[in-house]
C-alpha positions as CSV (number, residue, x, y, z in Angstrom):
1,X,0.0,0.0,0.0
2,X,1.3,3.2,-0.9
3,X,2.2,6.1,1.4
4,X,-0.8,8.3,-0.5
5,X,-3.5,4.9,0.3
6,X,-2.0,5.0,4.2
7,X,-3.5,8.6,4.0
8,X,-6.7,8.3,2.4
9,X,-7.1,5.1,5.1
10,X,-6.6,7.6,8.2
11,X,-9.0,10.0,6.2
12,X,-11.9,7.4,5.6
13,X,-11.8,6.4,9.2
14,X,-11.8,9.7,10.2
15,X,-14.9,10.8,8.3
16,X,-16.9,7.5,7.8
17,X,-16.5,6.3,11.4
18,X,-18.6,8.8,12.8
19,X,-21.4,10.0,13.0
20,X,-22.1,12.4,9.7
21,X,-24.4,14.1,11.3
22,X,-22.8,16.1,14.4
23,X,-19.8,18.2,12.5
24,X,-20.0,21.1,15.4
25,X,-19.9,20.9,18.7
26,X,-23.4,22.4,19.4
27,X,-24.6,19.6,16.8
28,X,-22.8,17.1,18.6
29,X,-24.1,17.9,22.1
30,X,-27.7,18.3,21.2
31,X,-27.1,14.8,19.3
32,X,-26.3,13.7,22.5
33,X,-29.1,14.9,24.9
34,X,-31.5,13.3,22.0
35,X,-30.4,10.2,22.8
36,X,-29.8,10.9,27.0
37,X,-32.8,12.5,27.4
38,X,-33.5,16.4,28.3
39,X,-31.8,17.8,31.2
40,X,-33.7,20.6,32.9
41,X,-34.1,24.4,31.8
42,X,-31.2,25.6,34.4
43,X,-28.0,26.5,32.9
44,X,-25.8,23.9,32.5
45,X,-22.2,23.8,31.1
46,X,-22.2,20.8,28.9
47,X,-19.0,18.7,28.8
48,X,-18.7,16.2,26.3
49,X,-16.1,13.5,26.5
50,X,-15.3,10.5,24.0
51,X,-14.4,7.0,25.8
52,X,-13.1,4.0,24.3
53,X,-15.7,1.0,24.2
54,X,-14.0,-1.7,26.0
55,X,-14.7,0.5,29.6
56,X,-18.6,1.5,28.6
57,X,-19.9,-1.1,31.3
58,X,-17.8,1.2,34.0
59,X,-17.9,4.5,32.7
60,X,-21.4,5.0,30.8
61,X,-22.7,4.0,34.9
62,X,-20.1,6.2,36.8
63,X,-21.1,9.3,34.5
64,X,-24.8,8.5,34.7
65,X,-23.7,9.3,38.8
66,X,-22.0,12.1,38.0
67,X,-24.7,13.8,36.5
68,X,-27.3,13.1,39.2
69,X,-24.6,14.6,42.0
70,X,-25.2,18.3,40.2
71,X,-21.8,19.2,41.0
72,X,-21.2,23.0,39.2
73,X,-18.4,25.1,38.2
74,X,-18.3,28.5,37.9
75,X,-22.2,28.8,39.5
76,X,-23.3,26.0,36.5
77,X,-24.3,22.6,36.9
78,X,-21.8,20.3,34.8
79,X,-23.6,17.6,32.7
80,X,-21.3,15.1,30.8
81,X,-22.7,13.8,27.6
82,X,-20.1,10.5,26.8
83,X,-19.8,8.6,23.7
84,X,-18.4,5.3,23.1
85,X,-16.1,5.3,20.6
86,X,-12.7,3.1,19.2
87,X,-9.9,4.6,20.2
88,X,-8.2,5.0,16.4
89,X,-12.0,6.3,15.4
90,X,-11.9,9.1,17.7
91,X,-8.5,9.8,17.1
92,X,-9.6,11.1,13.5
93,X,-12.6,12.2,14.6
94,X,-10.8,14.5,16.3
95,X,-8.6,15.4,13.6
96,X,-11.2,15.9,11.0
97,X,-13.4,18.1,13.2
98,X,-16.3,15.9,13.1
99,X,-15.8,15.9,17.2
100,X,-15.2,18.4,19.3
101,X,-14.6,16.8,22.9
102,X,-13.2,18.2,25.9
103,X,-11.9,14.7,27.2
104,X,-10.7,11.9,25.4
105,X,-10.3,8.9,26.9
106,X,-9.2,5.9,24.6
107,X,-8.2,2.7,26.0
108,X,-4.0,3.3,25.7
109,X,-1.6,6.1,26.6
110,X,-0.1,5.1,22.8
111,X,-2.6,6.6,21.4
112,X,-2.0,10.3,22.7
113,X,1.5,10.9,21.5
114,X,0.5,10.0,18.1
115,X,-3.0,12.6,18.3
116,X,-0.4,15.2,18.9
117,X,1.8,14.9,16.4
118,X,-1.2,14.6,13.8
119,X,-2.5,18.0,15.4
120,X,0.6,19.9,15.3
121,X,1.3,19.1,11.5
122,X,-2.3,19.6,11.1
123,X,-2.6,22.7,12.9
124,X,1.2,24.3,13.0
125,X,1.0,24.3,16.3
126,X,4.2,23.3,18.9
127,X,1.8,22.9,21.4
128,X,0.0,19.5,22.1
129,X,-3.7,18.7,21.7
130,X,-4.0,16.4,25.1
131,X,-2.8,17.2,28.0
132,X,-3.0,16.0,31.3
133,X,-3.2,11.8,30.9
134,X,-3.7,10.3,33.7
135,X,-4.7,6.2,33.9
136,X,-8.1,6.0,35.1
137,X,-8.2,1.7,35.0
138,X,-5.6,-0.2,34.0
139,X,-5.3,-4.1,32.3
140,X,-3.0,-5.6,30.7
141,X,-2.8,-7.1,27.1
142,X,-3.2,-11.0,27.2
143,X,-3.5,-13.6,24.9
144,X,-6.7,-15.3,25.8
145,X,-6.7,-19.1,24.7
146,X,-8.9,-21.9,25.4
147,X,-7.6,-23.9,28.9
148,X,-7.1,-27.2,27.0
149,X,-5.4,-25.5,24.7
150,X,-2.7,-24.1,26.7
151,X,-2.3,-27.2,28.6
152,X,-1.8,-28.8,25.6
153,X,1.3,-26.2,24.7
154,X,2.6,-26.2,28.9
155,X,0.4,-23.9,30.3
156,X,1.2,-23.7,33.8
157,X,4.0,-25.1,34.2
158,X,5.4,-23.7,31.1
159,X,5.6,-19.8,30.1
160,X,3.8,-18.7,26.6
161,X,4.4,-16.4,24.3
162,X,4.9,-15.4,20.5
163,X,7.7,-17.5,19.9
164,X,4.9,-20.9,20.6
165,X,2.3,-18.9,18.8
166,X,4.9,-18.7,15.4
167,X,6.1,-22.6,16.2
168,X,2.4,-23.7,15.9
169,X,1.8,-21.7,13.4
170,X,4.7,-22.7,11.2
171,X,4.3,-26.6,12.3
172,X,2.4,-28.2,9.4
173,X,0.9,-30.3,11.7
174,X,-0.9,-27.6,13.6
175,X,-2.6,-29.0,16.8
176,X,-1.0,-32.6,15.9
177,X,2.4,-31.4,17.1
178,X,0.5,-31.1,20.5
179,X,-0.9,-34.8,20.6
180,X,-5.0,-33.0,19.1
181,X,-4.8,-33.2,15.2
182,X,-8.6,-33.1,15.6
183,X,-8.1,-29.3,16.6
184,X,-6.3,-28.5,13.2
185,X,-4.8,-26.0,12.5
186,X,-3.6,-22.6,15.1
187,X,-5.9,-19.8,14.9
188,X,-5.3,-16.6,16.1
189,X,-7.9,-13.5,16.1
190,X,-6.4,-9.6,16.9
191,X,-8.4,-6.5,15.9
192,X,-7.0,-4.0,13.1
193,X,-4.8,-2.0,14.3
194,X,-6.2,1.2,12.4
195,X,-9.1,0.8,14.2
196,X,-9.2,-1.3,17.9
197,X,-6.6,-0.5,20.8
198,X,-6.5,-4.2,21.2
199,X,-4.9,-4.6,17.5
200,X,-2.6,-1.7,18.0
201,X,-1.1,-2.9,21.1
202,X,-0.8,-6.9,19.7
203,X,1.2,-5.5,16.5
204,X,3.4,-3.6,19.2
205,X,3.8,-6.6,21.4
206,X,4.8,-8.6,18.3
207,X,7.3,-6.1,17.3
208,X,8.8,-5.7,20.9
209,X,9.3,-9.7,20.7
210,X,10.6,-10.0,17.1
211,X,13.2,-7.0,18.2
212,X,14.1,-8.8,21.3
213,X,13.5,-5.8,23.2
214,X,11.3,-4.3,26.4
215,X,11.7,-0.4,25.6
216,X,13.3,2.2,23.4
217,X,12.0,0.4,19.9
218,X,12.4,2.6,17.2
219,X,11.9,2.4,13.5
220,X,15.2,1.2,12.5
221,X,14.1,-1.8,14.8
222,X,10.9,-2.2,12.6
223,X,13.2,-2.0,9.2
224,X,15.3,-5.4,10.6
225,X,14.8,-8.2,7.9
226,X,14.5,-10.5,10.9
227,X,11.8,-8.4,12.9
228,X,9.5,-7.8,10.2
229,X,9.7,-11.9,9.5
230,X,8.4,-12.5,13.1
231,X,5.7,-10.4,13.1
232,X,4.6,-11.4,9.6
233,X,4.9,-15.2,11.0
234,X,2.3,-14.2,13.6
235,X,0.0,-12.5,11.5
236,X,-0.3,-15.9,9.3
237,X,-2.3,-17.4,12.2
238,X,-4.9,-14.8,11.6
239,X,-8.3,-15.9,11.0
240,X,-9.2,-12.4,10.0
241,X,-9.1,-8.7,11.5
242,X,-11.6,-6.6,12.8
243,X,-12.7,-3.4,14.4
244,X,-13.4,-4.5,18.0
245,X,-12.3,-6.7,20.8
246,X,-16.0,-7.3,21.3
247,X,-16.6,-9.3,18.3
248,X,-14.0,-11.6,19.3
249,X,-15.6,-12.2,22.5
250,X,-18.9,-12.3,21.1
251,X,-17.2,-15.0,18.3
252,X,-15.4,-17.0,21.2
253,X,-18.1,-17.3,23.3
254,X,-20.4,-18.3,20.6
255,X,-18.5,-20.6,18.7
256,X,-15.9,-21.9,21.1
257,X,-12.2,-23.6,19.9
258,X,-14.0,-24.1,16.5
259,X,-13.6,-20.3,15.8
260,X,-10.5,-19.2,17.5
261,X,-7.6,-21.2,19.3
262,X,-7.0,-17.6,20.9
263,X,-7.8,-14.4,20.5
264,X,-5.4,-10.9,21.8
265,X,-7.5,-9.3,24.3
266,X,-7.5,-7.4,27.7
267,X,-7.0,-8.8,30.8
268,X,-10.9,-7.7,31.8
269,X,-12.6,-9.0,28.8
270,X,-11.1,-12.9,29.7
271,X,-12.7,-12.0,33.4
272,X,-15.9,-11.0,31.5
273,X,-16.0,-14.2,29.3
274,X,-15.5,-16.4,32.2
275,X,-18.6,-14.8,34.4
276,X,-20.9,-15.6,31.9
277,X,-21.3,-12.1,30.6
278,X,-21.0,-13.1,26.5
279,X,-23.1,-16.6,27.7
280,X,-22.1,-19.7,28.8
281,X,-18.5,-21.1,27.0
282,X,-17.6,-24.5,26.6
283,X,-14.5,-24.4,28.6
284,X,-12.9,-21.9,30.4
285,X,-10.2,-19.4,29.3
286,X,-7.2,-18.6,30.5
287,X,-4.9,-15.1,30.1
288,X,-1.2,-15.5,28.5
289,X,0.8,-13.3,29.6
290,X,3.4,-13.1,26.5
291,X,6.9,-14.3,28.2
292,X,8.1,-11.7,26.0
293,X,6.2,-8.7,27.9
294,X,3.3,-7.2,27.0
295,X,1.6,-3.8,27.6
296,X,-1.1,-2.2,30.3
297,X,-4.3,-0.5,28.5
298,X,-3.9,2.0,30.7
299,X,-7.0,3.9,29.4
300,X,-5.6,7.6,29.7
301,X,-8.1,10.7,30.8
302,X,-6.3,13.3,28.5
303,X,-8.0,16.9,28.7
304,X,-7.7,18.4,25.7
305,X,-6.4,22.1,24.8
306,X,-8.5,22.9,21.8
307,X,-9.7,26.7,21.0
308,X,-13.2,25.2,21.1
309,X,-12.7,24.7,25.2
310,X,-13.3,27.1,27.5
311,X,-11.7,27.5,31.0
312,X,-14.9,26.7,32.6
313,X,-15.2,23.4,30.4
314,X,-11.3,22.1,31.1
315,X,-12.3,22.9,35.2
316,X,-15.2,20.7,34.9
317,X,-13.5,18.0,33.0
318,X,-11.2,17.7,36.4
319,X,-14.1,17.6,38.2
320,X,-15.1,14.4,36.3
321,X,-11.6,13.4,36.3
322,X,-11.6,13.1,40.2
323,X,-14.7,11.3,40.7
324,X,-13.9,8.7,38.0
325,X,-10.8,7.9,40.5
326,X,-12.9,8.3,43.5
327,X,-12.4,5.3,45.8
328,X,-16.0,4.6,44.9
329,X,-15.6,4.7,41.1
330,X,-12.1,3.2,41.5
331,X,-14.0,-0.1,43.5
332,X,-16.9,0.1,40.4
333,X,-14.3,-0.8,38.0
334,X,-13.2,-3.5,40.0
335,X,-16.5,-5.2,40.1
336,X,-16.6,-5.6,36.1
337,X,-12.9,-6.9,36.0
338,X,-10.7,-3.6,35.4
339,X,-7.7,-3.4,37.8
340,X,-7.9,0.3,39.5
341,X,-5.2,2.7,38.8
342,X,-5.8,3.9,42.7
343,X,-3.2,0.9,43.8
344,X,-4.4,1.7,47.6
345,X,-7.6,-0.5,47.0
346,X,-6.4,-3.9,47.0
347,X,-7.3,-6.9,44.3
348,X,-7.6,-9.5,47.2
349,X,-11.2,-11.1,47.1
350,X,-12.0,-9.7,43.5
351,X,-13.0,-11.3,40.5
352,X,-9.3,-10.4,39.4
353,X,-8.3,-14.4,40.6
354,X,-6.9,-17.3,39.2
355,X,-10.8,-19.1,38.7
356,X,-11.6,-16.4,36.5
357,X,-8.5,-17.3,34.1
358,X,-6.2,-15.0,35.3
359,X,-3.5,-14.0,37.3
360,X,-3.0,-11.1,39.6
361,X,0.3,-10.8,40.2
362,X,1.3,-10.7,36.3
363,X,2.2,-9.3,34.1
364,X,6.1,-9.6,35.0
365,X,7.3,-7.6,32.1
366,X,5.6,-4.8,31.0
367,X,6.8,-2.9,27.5
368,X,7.8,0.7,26.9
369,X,5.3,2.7,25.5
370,X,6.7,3.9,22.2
371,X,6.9,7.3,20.4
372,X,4.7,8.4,18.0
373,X,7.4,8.4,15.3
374,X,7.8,4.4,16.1
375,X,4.0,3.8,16.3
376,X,3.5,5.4,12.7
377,X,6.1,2.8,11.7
378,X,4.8,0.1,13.5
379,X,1.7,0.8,11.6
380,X,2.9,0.8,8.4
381,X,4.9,-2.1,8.9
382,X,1.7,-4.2,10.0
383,X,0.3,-2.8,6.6
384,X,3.6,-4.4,4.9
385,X,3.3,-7.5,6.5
386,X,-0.3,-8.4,7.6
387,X,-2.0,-11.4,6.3
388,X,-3.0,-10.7,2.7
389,X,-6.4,-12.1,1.4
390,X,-8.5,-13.7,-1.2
391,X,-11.9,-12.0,-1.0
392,X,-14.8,-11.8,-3.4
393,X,-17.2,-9.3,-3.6
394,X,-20.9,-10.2,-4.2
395,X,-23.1,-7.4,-4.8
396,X,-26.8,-7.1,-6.2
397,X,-27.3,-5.4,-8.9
398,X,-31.3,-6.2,-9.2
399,X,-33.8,-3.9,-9.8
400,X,-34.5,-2.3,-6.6
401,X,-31.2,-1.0,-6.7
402,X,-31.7,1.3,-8.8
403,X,-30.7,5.3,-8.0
404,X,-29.3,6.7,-4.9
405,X,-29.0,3.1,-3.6
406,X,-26.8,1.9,-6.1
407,X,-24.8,4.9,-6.1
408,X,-24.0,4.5,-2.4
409,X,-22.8,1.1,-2.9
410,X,-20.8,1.7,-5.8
411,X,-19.0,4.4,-3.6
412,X,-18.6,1.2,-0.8
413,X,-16.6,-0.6,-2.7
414,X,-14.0,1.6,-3.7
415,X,-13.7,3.0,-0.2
416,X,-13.1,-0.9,0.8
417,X,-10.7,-1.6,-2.4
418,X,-8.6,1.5,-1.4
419,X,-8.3,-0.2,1.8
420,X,-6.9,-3.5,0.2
421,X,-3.2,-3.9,-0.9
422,X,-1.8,-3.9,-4.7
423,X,-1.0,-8.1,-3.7
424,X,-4.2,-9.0,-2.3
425,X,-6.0,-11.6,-4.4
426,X,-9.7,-9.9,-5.2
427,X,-12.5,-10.6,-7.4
428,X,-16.2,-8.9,-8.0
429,X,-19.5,-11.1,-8.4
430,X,-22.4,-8.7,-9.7
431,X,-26.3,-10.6,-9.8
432,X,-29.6,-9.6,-10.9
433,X,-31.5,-12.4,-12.7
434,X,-28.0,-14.0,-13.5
435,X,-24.5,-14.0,-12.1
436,X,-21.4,-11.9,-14.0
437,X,-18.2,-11.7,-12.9
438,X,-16.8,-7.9,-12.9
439,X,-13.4,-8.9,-12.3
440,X,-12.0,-12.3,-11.5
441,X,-10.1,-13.0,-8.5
442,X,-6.7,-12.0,-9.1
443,X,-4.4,-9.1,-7.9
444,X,-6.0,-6.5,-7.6
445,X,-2.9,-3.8,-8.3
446,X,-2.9,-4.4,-12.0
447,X,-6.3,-3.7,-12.5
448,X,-7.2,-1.4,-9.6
449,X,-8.2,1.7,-11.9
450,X,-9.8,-0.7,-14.1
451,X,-12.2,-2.4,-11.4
452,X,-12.3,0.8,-10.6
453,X,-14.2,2.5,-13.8
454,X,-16.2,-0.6,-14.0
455,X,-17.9,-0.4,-10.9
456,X,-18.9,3.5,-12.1
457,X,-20.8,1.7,-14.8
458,X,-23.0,-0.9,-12.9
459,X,-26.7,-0.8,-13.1
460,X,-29.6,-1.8,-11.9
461,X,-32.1,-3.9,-13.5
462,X,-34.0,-7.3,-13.2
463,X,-34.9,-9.8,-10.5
464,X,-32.6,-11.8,-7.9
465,X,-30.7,-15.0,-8.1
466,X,-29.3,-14.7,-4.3
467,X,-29.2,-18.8,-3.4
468,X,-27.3,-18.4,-7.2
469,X,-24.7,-16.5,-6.5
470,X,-24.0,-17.6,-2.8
471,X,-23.3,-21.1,-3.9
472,X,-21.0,-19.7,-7.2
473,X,-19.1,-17.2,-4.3
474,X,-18.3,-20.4,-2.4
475,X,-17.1,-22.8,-4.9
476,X,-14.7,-19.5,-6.5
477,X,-13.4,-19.1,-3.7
478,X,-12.8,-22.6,-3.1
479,X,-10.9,-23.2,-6.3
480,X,-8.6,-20.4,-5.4
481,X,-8.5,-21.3,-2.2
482,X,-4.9,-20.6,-0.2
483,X,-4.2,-21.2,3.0
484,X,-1.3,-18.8,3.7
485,X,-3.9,-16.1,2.8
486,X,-7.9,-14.6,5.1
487,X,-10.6,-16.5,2.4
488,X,-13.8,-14.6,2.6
489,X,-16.5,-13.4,0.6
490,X,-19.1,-10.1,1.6
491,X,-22.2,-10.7,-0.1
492,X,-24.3,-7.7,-0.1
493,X,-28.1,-8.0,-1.3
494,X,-31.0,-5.6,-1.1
495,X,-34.1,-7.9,-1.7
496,X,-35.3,-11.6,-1.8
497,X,-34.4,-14.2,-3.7
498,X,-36.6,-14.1,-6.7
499,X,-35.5,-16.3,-10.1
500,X,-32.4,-19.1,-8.6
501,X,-32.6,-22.6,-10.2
502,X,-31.3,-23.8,-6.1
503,X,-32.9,-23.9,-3.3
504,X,-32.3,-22.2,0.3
505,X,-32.1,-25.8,1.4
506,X,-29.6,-26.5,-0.9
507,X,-27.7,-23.5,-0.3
508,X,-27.7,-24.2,3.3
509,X,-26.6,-27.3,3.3
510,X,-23.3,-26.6,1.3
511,X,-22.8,-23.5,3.9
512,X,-22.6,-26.2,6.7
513,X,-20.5,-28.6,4.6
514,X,-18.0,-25.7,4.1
515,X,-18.1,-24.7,7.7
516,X,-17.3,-28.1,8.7
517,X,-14.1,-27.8,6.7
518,X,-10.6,-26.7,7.8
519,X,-10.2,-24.9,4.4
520,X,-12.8,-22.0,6.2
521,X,-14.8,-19.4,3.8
522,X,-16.5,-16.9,5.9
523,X,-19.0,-15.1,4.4
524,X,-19.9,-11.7,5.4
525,X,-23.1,-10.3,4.7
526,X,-24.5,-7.3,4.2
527,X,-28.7,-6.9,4.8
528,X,-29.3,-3.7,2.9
529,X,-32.5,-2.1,3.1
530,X,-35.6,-3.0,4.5
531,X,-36.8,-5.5,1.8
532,X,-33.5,-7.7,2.4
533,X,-33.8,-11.5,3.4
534,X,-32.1,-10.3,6.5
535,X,-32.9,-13.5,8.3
536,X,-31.4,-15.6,5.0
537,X,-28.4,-13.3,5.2
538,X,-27.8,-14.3,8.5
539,X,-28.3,-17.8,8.6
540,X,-25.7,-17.3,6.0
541,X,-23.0,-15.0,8.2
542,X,-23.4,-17.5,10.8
543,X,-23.2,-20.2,9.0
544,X,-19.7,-19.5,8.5
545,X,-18.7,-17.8,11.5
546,X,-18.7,-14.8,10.3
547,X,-21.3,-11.4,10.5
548,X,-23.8,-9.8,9.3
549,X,-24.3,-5.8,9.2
550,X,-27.4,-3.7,8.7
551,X,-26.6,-1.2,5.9
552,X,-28.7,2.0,4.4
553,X,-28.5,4.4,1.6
554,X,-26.7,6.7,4.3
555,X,-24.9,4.0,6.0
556,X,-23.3,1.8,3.5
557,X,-20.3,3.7,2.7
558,X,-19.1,3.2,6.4
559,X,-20.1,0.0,6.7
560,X,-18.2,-1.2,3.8
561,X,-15.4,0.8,5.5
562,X,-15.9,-1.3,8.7
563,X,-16.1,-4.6,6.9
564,X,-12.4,-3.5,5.7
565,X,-11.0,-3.8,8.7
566,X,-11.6,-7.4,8.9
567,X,-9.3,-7.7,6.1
């Protein structure tokens, strides 16, 4: 991917990640109270603050308390209206003006170095954007892998890290080399790093490792032959990306080993899985704390210094900051598996305990935060190396596609292809009342401007061969099938099926036949549109352990941006 697509990537997320609606302040706060409810006619002074998802449980609760204390600044009542948002998301939200918070609070400190460096060659500025971080929970990044797993590879006796993720990876014999062919092949799971704190720190970890270091990386490190290999010998465990943690423990708790082997999470989310919280699992599962060292998610309360933020504002964000480490609070985030950064209140008798899968008294080595000059080229090198892919693209060209709807989805796909590197294998399926190939499923740098013009030329017309074209999706991509590379399809349809020669039966039953084979397609589906076969589509998503999103005539663009990140 070329320096020009890395920036076009950080401008998509930026815009399409959020909400297109609230592009001022003012917009954004009354979007807010819409969905909070209406405060009362007193003066308040409004403090809006952007959180990272993976601590919503904790802090959507502790500012809901907040609120009803009244607590005022400056002879005003302060209400905070919080947003949940992925840490790299808000990052560009910020950037691009589409927020305007006075508290930022995404899940790691490595996040806030690299916001000021954006803003200063944004603005001009030498002075920084946030200001003031201070941890308000901490946990630390852990492999989470299923308990007979791990036994399998040592666990306890025996530490784990990357270097036994890259042997079983590597070993052709997958499981087998650990006595359990009938587990296959390793399978590993981390977010994208563009998007999820969870991704950004795994790719970090993975770099630390491959340079054989604990602090002080640096790009130079990232440029080694040898460190580059490592981390691109991880990355071929990967079942696919993704733009939240919480999908992986919805996946894992869903599907069980079938899905995953492990997955890179935090610390609290194992904690979570084990309670019960994403259902009942069919074993428990434990944390790995990488031998190599991992990091704390120290989810950072940065104040920021923008020209949008009054005094007034900024005194009232250190209000909130207080409370949210209030013993109280601090306790709070205990109870849902955070560890508190007030280390006065002690973990003895919490749910932080070796029943719950995981340790309290690791991690033992904890990596060096690194500069926002490194983590741009950590980023770039995970572009460089991440697994590459053979994906089709399946999209319905019938009838009621026709106008705006088409248009929308035609301006989908090349937001996702610009997302997609000049060596990843992809292909285009178009169906109405029969099934076309746009482009066959080859690299796509060749022809990129050629897929490119095409897609400007699709229309609309005739009925809808969806069982059709699901079953032709699944045997192209089994013929091309490689197992060094994510195999997938996302299969977008607006409408039933009204003109296939197969049958949903038919369809079905292949879907579980392919499921039940280690050569995996996942099929992603998009429903969009009321008149979709929504329930079809996901019968279909889950069918192959995969998803299914909702999509609209305003939406799609950004959802074909999410479903991007999976790739």
């Amino acid at each position: 991917m070329s320096r020009d697509q890395r920036t076009v990537l950080w401008i998509v997320l930026g815009v399409l990640l959020t909400s297109l609606l609230c592009c001022a302040a003012g917009g954004l706060i009354w979007s807010l109270r819409d969905r909070i409810g209406e405060v009362s006619e007193e003066e308040t002074l409004d403090l809006v603050v952007l959180y990272s998802p993976e601590k919503e449980a904790w802090f959507a609760e502790r500012v809901q308390a907040f609120n009803a204390q009244r607590i005022e600044v400056a002879g005003q009542v302060v209400q905070v209206y919080a947003e949940a948002m992925d840490s790299g998301a808000a990052l560009e939200a910020i950037l691009a003006g589409e927020r305007y918070p006075t508290v930022w609070s995404p899940a790691s400190t490595m996040w806030v170095p690299l916001l000021n460096q954006r803003w200063q060659e944004k603005s001009g500025s030498t002075e920084p954007l946030a200001v003031y971080p201070e941890p308000l929970v901490v946990s630390p990044l852990v492999i989470a892998m299923w308990q007979d797993h791990a036994q399998a590879m040592g666990y306890p006796s025996q530490e784990l890290g990357w270097q036994e993720i890259i042997a079983a990876t590597l070993d052709p014999r997958g499981w087998g080399a650990f006595g359990h062919a009938e587990w296959g092949s390793f399978k590993l799971g981390h977010t994208n790093p563009y998007f999820s704190n969870s991704g950004l720190l795994s790719v970090a970890a993975e770099s630390y490792a491959g340079a054989g270091k604990v602090r002080d990386l640096t790009p130079e490190d990232l440029a080694r032959p040898e460190t580059r290999r490592y981390v691109q010998e991880i990355e071929q465990a990967i079942i696919h990306y993704g733009e939240s943690s919480e999908y992986f423990a919805q996946q894992m708790a869903q599907r069980g080993p079938a899905y995953a082997s492990a997955v890179v999470l935090e610390e609290h989310t194992v904690v979570r899985l084990n309670g019960g919280y994403y259902g009942s699992l069919p074993q428990p599962l434990v944390a790995i704390y990488p031998r190599e060292g991992t990091f704390w998610s120290d989810h950072p309360y940065v104040v920021l210094r923008g020209d949008w933020i009054s005094a007034q504002e900024t005194a009232a964000a250190l209000a909130l900051r207080d409370f949210m480490l209030s013993r109280e609070s601090q306790e709070k985030a205990l109870e849902v598996g955070f560890r508190p950064a007030n280390t006065t209140i002690p973990l003895e008798n919490s749910i932080i305990r070796a029943d719950m899968g995981v340790d309290p008294f690791q991690p033992q080595t904890v990596l060096e935060v690194p500069s926002a000059e490194t983590t741009e080229a950590l980023l770039e090198t995970w572009l460089e190396v991440r697994k590459r892919v053979n994906l089709l693209l399946v999209v319905d060209i019938s009838g009621s596609m026709e106008g705006e709807k088409l248009v929308a989805v035609q301006d989908g796909l090349k937001l996702f292809l610009e997302q997609m590197t000049d060596d990843d294998h992809v292909g285009i399926l178009t169906f109405n009342d029969r099934v076309e190939t746009l482009t066959p499923l080859t690299p796509l740098g060749p022809k990129r401007d050629q897929v490119e013009s095409e897609i400007n030329f699709l229309q609309a017309e005739y009925k809808t061969v969806l069982y059709d074209v699901s079953l032709e999706a699944v045997e192209v991509i089994r013929q091309a099938y490689d197992p060094g590379r994510i195999n997938a399809i996302v299969l977008m349809s607006d409408g039933l099926d009204t003109a296939s020669r197969h049958s949903k039966g038919q369809l079905l039953r292949e879907l579980q036949q392919t499921a039940a084979a280690e050569q995996t397609v996942r099929i992603f589906t998009i429903s969009y549109g009321d008149d979709a076969d929504r329930a079809l589509l996901q019968e279909i998503a889950q069918a192959t352990q995969a998803r299914m999103v909702e999509g609209t005539p305003e939406n799609i663009r950004r959802i074909y941006v999410i479903l991007s990140s999976y790739f």
